[in-house]
C-alpha positions as CSV (number, residue, x, y, z in Angstrom):
1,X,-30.0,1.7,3.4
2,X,-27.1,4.1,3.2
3,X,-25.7,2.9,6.8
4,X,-26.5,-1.3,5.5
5,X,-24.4,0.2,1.9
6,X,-20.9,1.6,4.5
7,X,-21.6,-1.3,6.3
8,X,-20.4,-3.5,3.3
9,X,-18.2,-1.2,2.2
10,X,-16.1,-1.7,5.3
11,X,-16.8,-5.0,5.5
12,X,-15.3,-5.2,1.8
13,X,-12.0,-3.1,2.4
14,X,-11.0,-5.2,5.5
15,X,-11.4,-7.8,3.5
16,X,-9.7,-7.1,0.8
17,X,-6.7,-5.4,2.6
18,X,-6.3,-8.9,4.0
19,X,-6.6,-10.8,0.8
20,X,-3.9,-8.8,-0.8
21,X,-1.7,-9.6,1.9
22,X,-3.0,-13.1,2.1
23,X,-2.1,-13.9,-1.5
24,X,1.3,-12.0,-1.4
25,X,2.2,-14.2,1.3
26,X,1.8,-17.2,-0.6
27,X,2.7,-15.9,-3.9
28,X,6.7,-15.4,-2.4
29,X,6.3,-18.2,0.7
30,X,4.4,-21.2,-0.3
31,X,4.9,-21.1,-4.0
32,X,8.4,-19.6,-3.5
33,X,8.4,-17.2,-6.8
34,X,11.0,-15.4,-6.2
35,X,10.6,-12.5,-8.5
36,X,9.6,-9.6,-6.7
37,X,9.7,-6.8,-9.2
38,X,7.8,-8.5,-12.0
39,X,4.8,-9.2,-9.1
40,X,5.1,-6.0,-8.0
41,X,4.7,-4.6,-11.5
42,X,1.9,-6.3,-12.2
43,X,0.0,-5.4,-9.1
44,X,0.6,-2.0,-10.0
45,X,-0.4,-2.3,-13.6
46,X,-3.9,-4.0,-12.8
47,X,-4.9,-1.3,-10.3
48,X,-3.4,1.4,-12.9
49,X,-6.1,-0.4,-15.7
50,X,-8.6,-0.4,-12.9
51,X,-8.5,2.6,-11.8
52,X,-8.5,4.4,-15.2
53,X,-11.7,2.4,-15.9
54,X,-13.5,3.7,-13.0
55,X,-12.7,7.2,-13.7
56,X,-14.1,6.3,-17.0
57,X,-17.4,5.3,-16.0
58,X,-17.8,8.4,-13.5
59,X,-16.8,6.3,-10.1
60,X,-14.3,9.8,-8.9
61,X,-12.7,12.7,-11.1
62,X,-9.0,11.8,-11.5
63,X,-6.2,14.6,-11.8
64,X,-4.2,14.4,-14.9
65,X,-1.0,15.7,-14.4
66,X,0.4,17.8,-17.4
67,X,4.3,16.7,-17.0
68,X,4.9,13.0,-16.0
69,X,7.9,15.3,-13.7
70,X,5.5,16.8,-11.8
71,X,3.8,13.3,-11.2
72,X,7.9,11.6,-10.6
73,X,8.2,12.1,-6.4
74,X,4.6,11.0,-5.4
75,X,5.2,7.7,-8.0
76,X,8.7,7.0,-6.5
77,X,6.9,6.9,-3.2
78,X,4.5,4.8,-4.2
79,X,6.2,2.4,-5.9
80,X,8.7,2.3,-3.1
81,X,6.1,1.3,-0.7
82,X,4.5,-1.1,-2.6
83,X,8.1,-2.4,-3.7
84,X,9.3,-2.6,-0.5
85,X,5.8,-4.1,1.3
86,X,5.8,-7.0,-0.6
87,X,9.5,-7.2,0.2
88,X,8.4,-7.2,3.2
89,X,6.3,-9.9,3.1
90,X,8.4,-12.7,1.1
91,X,11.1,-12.1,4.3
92,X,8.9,-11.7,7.4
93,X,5.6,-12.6,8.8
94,X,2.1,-11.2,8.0
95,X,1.9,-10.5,11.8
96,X,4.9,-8.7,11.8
97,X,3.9,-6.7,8.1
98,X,0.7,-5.9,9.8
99,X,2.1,-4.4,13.1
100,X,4.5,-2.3,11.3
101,X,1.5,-1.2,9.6
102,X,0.2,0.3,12.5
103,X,3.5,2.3,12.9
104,X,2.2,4.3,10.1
105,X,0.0,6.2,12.8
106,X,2.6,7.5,15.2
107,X,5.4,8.4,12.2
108,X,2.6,10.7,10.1
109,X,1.9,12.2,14.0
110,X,5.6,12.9,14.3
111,X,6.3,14.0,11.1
112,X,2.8,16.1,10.6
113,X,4.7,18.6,13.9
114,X,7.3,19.1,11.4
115,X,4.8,20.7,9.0
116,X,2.6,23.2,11.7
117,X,-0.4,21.0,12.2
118,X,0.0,20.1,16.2
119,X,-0.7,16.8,17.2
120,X,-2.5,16.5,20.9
121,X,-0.8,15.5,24.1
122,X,-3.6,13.1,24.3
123,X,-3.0,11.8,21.1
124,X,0.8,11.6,21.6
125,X,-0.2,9.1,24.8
126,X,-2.7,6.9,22.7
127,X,0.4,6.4,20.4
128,X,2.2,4.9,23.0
129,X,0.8,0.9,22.4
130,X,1.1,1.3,19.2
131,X,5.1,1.5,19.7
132,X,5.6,-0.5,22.3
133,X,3.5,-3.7,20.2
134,X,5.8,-2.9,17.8
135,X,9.0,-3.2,19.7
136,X,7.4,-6.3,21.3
137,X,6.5,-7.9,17.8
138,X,10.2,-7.2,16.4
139,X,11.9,-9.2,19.4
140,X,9.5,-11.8,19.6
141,X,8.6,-12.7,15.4
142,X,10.7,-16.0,14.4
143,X,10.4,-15.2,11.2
144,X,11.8,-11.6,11.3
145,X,14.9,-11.0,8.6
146,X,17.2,-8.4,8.5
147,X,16.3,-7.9,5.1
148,X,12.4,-7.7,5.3
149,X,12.6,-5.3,8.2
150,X,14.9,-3.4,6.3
151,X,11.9,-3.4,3.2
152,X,9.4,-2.7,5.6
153,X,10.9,0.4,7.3
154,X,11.8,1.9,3.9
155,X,8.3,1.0,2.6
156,X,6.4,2.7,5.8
157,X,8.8,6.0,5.7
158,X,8.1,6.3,1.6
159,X,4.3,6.0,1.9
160,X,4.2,8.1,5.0
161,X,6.3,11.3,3.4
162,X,3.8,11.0,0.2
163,X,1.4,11.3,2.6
164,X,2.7,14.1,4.6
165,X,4.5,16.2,2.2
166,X,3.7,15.0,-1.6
167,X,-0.4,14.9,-1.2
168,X,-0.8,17.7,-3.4
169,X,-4.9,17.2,-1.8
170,X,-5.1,16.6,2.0
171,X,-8.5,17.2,1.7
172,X,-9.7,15.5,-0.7
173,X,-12.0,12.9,0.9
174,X,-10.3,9.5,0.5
175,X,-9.4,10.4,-3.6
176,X,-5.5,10.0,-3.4
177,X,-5.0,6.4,-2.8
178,X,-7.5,6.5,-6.7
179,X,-5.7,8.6,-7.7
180,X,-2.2,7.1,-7.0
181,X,-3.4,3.9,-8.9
182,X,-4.9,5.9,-11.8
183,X,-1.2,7.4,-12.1
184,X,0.4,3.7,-11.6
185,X,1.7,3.3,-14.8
186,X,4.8,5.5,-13.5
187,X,5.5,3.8,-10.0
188,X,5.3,0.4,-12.9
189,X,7.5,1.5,-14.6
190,X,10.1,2.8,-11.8
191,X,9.6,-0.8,-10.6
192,X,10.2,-2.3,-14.0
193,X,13.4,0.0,-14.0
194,X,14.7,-1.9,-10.5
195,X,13.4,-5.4,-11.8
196,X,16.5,-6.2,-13.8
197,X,18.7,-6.1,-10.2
198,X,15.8,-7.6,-7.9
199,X,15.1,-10.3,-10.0
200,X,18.4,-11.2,-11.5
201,X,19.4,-14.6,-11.9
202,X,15.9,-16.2,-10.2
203,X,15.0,-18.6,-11.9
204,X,11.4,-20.0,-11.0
205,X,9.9,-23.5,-10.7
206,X,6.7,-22.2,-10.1
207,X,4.1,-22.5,-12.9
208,X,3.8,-19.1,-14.3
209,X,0.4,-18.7,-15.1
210,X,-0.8,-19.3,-11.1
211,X,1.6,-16.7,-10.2
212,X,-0.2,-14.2,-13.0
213,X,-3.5,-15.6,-11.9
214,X,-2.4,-14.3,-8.1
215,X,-0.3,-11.0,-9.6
216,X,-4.0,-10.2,-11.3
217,X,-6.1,-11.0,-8.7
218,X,-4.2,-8.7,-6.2
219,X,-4.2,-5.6,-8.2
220,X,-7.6,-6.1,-8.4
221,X,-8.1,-6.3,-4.6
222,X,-6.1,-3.3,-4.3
223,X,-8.5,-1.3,-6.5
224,X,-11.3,-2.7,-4.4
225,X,-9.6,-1.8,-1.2
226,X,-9.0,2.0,-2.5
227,X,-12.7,2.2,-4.2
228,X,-14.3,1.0,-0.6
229,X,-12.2,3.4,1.6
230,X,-13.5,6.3,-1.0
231,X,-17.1,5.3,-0.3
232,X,-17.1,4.9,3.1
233,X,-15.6,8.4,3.8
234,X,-17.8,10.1,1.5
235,X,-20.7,8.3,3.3
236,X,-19.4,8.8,6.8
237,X,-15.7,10.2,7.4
238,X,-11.9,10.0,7.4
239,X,-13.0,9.7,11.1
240,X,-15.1,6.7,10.8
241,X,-12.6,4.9,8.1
């Protein structure tokens, strides 16, 4: 039962993790809204409600911090990641989003060495696809932009250094991608701060209420995404996820 329950689980976050990018994508390319901040707020907001509502009902313990300051670098990070992965996504293709992605391995590798926790020869060499793909994938994508690659790069070094250096738990057993939703309400409101020079002079043509429809449904789908990943590594392990 417990095995059939992860099972789900991870058949849930992969699907989820895709939807989210699925219905970015045609939030900024088919529908062509071109306001990034407000969407971005929004997602955050939704997960931020979420979030605080399973804490709530018992679903994990959540860390209040006791000076938003304290709280201010690991919400920059996060909202620079998210900011800047949906950036990301309105300039390039979802290949290309999803293969630097995968460059998230290698860079926490690299950058864990900086902080005493050695990384394998063995695991330096399995790296090695990983970068090349990537290399291959920038030269190849039609659809890369300047801009989005840009985005993407500053999104992938912000979530990696929260990772690395900000996670005030390393340990703590799938709990900090929770936890950085039940704190959104900061990273929104650093967003909302920016949202005022990213969406300047933008006017839409696209009905409003699908793009909130969309903006809703994908801060949901992030909560679902973050919620699965903490089951299935408190039912198997970080390993297995």
């Amino acid at each position: 039962m417990v095995a059939r329950n992860t099972g789900l689980a991870m058949c849930s976050n992969v699907g989820a993790a895709l939807a989210v990018i699925l219905v970015t994508k045609v939030v900024f390319a088919f529908l062509r809204f071109p306001l990034v901040g407000m969407y971005t707020c929004v997602q955050l907001l939704v997960g931020f409600v979420a979030a605080r509502m399973a804490a709530w009902v018992g679903v994990f313990s959540a860390v209040d911090m006791p000076c938003v300051w304290e709280e201010l670098p690991q919400a920059l990070c996060h909202a620079g990641s998210v900011l800047c992965g949906n950036l990301s996504l309105r300039y390039n293709s979802v290949v290309f989003y999803e293969v630097l992605n995968a460059m998230r391995i290698p860079v926490v590798a690299f950058l864990s060495t900086t902080t005493g926790v050695p990384v394998p020869t063995k695991v330096k060499a399995s790296l090695a696809p990983i970068l090349v793909g990537t290399f291959v994938a920038a030269v190849t994508d039609v659809q890369l932009n300047v801009m989005g690659a840009l985005a993407g790069v500053v999104g992938l070094v912000m979530a990696v250094v929260a990772e690395v250096y900000l996670n005030r738990q390393p340990d703590a057993g799938g709990l900090e991608s929770l936890q950085q939703l039940y704190n959104a309400h900061v990273s929104a409101a650093l967003v909302l701060l920016c949202t005022p020079l990213l969406d300047a002079d933008k006017p839409s043509s696209t009905p409003i209420h699908t793009v909130m429809i969309l903006s809703l449904l994908s801060g949901v789908l992030v909560f679902v995404v973050s919620a699965t990943r903490l089951f299935i590594i408190r039912e198997s392990s970080p390993t297995t996820y």
